[in-house]
N, C-alpha and C positions, 0 to 999 in steps of 0.2 A: 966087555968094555963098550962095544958099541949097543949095547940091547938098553943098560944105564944112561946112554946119552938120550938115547931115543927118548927112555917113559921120562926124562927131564923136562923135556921142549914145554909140553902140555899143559904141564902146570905151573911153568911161567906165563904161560901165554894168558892163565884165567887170572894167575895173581896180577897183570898187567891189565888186563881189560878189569879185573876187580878196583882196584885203582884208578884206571879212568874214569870209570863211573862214579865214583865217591869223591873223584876232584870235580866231576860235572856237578853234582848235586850239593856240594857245600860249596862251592865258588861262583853259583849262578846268580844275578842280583835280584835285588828284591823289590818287589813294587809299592811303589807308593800311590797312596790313594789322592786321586783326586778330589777338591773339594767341590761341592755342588753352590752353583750359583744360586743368588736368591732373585727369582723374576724382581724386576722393578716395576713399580707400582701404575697403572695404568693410567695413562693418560687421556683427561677429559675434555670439553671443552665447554665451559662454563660462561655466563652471562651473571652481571650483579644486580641484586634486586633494586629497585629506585620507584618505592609506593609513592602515589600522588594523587590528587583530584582529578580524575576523567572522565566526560562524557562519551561515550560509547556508542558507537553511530549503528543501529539495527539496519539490516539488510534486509529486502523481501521481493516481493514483484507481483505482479495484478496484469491486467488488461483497463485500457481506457474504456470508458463508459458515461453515458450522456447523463446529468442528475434530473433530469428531467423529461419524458420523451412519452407524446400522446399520438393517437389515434382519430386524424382532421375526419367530420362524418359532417354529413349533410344537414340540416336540420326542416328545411323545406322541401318542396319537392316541383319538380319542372325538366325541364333540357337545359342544357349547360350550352349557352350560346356564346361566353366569353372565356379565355384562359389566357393567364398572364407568361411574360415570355420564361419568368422566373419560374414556372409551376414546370419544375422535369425534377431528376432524382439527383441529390447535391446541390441544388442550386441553395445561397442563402439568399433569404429571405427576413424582411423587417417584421415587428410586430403592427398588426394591423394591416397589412398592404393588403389588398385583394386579388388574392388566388385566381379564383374562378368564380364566373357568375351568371347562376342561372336566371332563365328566364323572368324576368319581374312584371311583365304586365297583367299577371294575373293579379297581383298582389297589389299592385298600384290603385287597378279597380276597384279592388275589395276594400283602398283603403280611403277611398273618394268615399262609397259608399258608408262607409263609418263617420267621417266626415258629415257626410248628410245627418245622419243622424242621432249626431251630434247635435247640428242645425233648430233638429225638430226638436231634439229635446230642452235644448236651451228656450227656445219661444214657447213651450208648451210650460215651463217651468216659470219664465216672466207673466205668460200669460194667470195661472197659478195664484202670483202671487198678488197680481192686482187684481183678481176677485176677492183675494182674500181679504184685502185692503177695504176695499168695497163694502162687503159682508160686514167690517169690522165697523165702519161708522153707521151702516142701518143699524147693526144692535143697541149701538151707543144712541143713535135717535130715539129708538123705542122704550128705553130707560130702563132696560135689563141689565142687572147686573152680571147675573150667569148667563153666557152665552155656550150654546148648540155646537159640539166641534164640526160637526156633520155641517151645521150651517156655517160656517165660518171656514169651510172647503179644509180644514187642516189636513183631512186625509190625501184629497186628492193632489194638495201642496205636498205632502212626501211621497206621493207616486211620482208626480213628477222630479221630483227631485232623486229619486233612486233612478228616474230611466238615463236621465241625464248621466249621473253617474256609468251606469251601465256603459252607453255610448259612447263615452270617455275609455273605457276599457275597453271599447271592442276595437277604437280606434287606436289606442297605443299599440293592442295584439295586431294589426292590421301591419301600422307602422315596422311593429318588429318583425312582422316575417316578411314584408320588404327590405329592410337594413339586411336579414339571413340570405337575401339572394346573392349578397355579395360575401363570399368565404377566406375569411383571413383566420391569420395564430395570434397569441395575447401576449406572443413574446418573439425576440428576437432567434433565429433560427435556423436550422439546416432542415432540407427536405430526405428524406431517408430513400422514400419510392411515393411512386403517386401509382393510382387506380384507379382514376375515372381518366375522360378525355374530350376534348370538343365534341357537341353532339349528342352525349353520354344522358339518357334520361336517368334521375337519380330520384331516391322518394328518402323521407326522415330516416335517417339513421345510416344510409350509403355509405360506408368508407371512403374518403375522397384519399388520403394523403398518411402517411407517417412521417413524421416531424419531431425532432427535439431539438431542444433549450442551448445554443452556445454559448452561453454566458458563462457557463461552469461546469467545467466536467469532475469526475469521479474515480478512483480507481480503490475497486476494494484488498486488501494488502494482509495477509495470512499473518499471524505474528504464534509464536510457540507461548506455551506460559513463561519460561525462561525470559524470551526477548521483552514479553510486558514488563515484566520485574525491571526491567533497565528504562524504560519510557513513560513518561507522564501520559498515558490516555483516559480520556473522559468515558471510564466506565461507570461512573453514578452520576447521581442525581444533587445537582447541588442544593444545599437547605437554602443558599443565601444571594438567589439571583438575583443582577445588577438591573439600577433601574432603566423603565423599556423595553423590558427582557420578559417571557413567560418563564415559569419554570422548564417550559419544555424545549427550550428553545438553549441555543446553546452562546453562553456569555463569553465565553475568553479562547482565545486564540489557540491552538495545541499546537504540538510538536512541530519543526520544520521537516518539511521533507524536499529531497531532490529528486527528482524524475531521470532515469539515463532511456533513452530509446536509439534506434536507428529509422532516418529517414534518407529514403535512394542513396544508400551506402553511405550515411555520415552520420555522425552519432553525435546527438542533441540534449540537451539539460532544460529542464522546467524546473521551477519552484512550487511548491502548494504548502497544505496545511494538513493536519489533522482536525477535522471535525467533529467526530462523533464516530463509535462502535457501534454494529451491528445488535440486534435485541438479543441476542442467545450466542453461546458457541455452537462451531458446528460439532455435530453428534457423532458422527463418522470418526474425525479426523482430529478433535478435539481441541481445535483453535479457535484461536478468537479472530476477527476480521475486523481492523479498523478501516474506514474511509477517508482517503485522503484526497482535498475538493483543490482545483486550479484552475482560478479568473482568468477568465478572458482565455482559452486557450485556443485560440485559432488566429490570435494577432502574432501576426510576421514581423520583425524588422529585414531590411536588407532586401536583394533578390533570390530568391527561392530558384527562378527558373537560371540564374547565373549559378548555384550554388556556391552565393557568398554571402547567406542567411546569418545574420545572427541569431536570430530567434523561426524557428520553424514552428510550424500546427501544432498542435500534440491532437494527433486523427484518434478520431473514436475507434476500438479497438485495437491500439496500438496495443502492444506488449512491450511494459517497461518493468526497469529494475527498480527500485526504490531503497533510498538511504534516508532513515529517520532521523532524527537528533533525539538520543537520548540524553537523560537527566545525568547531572554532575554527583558522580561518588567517590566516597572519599578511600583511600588507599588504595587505589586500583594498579596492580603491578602489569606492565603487558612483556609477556614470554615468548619466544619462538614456539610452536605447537610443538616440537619433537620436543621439547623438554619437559612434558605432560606423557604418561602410561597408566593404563589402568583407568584410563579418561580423566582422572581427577589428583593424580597423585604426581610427585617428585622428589628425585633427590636434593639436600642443599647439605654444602662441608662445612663443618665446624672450623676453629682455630688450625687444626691438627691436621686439617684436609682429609677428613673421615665424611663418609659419605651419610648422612640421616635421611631414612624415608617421611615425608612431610605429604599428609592429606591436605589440600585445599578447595576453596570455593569456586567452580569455575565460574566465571559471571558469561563470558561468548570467547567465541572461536570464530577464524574466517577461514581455517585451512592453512593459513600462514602461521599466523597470531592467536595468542588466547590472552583473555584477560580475565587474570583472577584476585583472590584475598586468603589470607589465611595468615596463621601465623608466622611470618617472616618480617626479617627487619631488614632497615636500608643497608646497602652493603652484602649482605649473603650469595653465596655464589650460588647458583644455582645452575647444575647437570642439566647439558643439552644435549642428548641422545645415548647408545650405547647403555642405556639403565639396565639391560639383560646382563652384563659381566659383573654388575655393582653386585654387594649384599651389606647391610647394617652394621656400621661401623667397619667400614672396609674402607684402606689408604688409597688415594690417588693423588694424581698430579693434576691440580687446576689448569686448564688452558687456556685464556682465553680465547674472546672469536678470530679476533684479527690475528694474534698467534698461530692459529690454528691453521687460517689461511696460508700464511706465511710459509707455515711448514709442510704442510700439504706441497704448495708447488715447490718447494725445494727439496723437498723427497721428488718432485717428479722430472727435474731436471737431474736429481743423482742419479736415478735411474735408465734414462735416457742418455747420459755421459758413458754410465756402464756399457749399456748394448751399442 
């Protein structure tokens, strides 16, 4: 009886634990699958095309430079006994004023003495002619028709008459290299440096002074082939110059430009012109260089030494920027530069807000801005930046800029609320 109970226990215990386990595994519940989200579609932020007529303002810069600027040389020769108070380095100077002035009494003499003989040759030449005179009525006495030239002094009538001459040019030479003892410029001017000085014996050809022209300065200005394409410059030769004008000379007015510089920390504007291009590109570098000319630049309005100039110098060798006025073209779209990759390329969304890759023409950039053409119409939105996540005909969400802003700081106040 008890051996029966015992091998009992056993094999309830497994049909018991068999049973548990069969109620674990049919009554455990069952999972359900989660469904996967579909990302939403990324968000851009987009600018709308609006083509129009624009001129295009080129950028560049140069250094100031004199359009004119000579080498003052001696042309006679003596000691420099005078110098004027204006002869030092910067001082202006007018056209004609006299410089410095050597010695003239050498030349004075020399020019008495031409003078003289002048004198003689004039009486020597009256004298001349009234023999001639003379000669001519004995011939006519003697009732010759052919008269002797020899006898009728004609020869010695044009000796005399060439010394005369002579004399005449020895005195204007005399005269001139007296006027040379006094040394002036043929135009209005700045002194650069001088190299002679009181005292100074100087012979023909002495370097006295360097000197150029205020009347107009110069600055030459690098332009890309690109940049020409946008600016009317006078690279040829017109067939049909106005009257007054050589052909080599240049008839019509060119492009505006503005000058920006810094003078003793304050930053000043000039106007000029475009005048004329350089004969060649450079080889190197492969530009073209226009010149652009500005009158009068060393008239001040205002006080300079107050600085409350309105108009400052524009100094020879200044380094300035320059902004050209280019020519008006037509459809000209202007984009934020991020919205350009691949230098010439962007996205624009159709109806459906699909993104299309569009090649276009860039016409300039400043780093901010690009302006370009191609095929787009007004209205089109055009992707500004993130073009790496895009691909061809891929869905987004337009944003615009101010949108965009918008939501920018209001994500960054959730943010800042959260922490």
């Amino acid at each position: 009886m008890t051996r029966h109970k015992i091998s009992v226990k056993p094999v309830a215990i497994l049909i018991l634990g068999g049973l548990l386990v069969l109620a674990v595994a049919t009554l455990k519940p069952k999972p359900t699958p989660t469904p996967v989200a579909t990302p939403p579609p990324p968000r851009v932020e987009v600018v709308f095309a609006s083509p129009s007529p624009q001129a295009i303002t080129v950028k560049s810069q140069g250094t100031v430079a004199p359009r004119r600027e000579i080498d003052l040389v001696a042309e006679v020769s003596g000691r420099i006994t005078e110098v004027a108070p204006s002869f030092v380095d910067g001082a202006f100077v007018q056209a004609h004023q006299p410089l410095i002035t050597i010695d003239p009494r050498d030349y004075k003499t020399a020019l008495l003495g031409a003078e003289a003989r002048v004198a003689d040759a004039t009486q020597l030449l009256a004298t001349e002619k009234g023999r001639n005179r003379q000669a001519r009525r004995e011939w006519r006495d003697l009732g010759n028709k052919e008269a002797n030239e020899l006898f009728l002094r004609k020869p010695q009538l044009a000796a005399a008459e060439a010394q005369l001459q002579s004399a005449k040019a020895d005195r204007e030479q005399a005269q001139l290299n007296l006027e040379r003892t006094q040394v002036s410029i043929p135009f209005d001017g700045r002194i650069r440096n001088t190299k002679v000085d009181l005292g100074q014996y100087v012979t023909p050809g002495t370097a006295i002074a360097s000197v150029y022209d205020t009347s107009v300065a110069e600055i030459r200005l690098p332009l890309t082939d690109r940049q020409v394409s946008l600016v009317d410059l006078p690279l040829g030769l017109s067939n049909s110059p106005t009257a007054g004008t050589t052909a080599a000379e240049p008839h019509s007015t060119g492009p505006k430009v503005t000058l920006i510089g810094t003078i003793a920390g304050k930053r000043y504007t000039w106007q000029g012109h475009i005048t004329r291009t350089e004969a060649s590109l450079d080889t190197r570098s492969r530009l073209y260089y226009a010149v652009a000319e500005v009158k009068d630049p060393f008239r001040v309005t205002g006080n300079f030494l107050k600085n409350d100039t309105i108009q400052a110098p524009l100094i020879v060798g200044l380094f300035v920027e320059a902004e050209i006025q280019g020519r008006e073209l037509e459809d000209v779209i202007t984009i934020p530069h991020e919205a350009l990759f691949k230098r010439n390329h962007l996205y624009i969304l159709d109806t459906n807000n699909r993104a299309h890759e569009k090649v276009v023409s860039l016409l300039h950039t400043d780093g901010q801005q690009a302006w370009i053409r191609g095929d787009i119409r007004k209205g089109d939105a055009i992707v500004v930046g993130r073009q790496s996540l895009l691909s061809e005909g891929m869905v987004v969400t337009p944003l615009p800029e101010n949108d965009q802003t918008t939501e920018t700081h209001q994500l960054a106040k959730d943010q800042a609320a959260a922490l």
